[in-house]
C-alpha positions in Angstrom: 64.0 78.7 91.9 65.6 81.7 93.9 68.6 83.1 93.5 70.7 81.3 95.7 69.3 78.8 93.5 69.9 79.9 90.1 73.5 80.6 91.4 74.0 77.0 92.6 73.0 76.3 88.8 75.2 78.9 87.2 78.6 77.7 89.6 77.6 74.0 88.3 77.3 75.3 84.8 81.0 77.4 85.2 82.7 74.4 86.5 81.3 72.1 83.6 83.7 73.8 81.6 81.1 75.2 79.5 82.4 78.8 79.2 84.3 80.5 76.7 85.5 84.5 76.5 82.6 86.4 75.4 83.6 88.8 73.0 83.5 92.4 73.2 79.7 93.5 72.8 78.7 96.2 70.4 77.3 99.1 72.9 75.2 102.1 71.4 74.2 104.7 73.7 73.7 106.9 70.7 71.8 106.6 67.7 73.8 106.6 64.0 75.6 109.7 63.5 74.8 111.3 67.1 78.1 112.4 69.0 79.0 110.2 72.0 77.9 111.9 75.6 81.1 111.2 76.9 84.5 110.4 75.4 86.4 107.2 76.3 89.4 109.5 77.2 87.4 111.7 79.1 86.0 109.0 81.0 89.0 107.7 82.0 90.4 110.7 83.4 87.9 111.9 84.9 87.3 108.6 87.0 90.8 108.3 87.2 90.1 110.8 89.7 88.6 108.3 92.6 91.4 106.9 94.3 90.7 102.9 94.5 92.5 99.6 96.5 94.1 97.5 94.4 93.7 93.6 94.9 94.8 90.4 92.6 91.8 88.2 92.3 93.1 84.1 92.1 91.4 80.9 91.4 92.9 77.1 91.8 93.7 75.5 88.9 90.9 72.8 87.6 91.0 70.1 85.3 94.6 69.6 84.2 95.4 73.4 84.3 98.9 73.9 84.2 98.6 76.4 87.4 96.2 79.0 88.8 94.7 81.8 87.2 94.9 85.3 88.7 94.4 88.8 87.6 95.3 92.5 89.1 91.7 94.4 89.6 91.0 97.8 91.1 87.1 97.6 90.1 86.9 95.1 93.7 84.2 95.9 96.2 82.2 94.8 99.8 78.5 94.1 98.6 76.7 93.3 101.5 76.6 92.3 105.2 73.9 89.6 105.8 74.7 87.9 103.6 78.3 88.6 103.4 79.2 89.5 99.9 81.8 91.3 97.6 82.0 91.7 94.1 84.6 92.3 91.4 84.4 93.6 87.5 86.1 92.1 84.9 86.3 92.5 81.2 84.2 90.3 79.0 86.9 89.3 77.1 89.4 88.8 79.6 91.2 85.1 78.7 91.7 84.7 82.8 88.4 85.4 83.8 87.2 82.0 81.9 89.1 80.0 84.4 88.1 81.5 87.4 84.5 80.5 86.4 85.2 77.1 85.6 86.9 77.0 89.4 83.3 78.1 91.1 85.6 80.0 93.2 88.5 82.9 93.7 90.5 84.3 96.8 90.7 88.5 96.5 94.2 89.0 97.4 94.3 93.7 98.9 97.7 94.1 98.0 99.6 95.9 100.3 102.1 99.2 100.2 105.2 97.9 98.2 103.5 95.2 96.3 103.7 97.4 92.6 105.7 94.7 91.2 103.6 92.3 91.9 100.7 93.8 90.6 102.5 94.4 87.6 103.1 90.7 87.0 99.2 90.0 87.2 98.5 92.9 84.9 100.0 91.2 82.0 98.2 89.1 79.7 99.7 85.8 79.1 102.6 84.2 80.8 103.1 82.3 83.6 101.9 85.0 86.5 102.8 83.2 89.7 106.5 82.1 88.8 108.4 83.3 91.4 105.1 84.2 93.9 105.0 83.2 97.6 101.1 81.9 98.3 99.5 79.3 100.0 95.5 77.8 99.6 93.0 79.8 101.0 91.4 77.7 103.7 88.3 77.2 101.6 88.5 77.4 97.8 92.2 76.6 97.6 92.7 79.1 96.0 96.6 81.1 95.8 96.5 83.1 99.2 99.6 85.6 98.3 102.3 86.2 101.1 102.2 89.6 102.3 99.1 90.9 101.1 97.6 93.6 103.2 94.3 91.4 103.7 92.4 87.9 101.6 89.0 87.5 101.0 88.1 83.9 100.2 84.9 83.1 98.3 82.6 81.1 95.9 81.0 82.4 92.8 77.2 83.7 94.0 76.0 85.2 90.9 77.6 86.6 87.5 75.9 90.1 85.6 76.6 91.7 82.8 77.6 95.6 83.0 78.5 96.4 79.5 81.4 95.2 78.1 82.2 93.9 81.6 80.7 91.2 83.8 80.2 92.1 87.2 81.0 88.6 89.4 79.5 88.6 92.7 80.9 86.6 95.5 79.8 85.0 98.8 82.2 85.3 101.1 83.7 82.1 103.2 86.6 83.0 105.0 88.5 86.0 105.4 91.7 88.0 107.3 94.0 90.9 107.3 97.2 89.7 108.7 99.8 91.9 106.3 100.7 95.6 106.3 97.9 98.1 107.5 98.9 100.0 104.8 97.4 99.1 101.2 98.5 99.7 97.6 96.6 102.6 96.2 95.8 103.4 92.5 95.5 107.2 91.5 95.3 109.4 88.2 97.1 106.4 86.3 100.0 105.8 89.1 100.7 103.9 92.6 100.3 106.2 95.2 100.8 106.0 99.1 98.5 107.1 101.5 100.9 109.9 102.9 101.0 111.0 99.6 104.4 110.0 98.7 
């Protein structure tokens, strides 16, 4: 079949409504009574160490939805050049992340320097994210394009993997632009930071 494909397959099974939250696997890396390699605190800061963008992934609403879906992400990157992809990690039991499948498609919103509030708003679970949120539809998916984001990425589901108790979601992309601030929201050691350091 080929992967482009088994994707066209997957997108038709996502948008048939046919997926729920998966929940949280049972990972061993260890056998019984071994210690852990690595702690989960450790991990996190340690990795909290690399500096990363953050972006709000979106997605129309489908099928009677009362509104879009949309979720703040820092685990967002480019995939490839030919053919243009990007890719985003979300947890498996995230309750949004259901609704961006059944969509087929999402718009990765960069925020830009200043936007901490709004990326505050999408990191909650539950709740009506976009009351009060400028957007418009990205030209392709529809999807909410949000007003002064540093730079949108539209795109349509290519392929979904699973990466422990995340999935990683890759996505072709269709249309794109950087028309806000040059400067973009930065995550670092468990705070918003600027690029000057401030």
């Amino acid at each position: 079949m080929g992967h482009a494909g088994a994707a066209a397959v997957a997108v038709r099974f996502l948008r048939a409504g046919a997926v729920e939250p998966l929940p949280r696997p049972e990972l061993r890396c260890v056998r019984e009574g071994e210690r852990a390699p690595v702690g989960q605190g450790e991990f996190r800061r340690v990795l909290g160490g690399f500096a990363s963008g953050v972006t709000v992934i979106t997605a129309p609403a489908v099928d009677g939805e009362p509104g879009p879906a949309g979720f703040a992400c820092q685990s967002f990157s480019s995939l490839s050049l030919e053919p243009p992809l990007v890719c985003f990690m979300v947890g498996r039991s995230s309750t949004t992340w259901p609704r961006i499948a059944r969509a087929g498609v999402f718009c990765v919103n960069v925020l830009g320097a200043g936007q901490e509030e709004l990326c505050r708003g999408f990191a909650v679970s539950g709740g009506d994210k976009f009351a009060g949120v400028a957007y418009d539809p990205a030209p392709v998916s529809g999807a909410p394009r949000l007003d002064g984001a540093a730079a949108w990425i539209d795109c349509t589901v290519h392929a979904v993997h699973t990466g422990g108790d995340h999935l990683i979601v890759v996505g072709r992309v269709d249309a794109l632009g950087a028309d806000g601030p040059e400067e973009p929201l930065l995550f670092h050691r468990g705070r918003f930071v600027r690029l000057g350091g401030g």
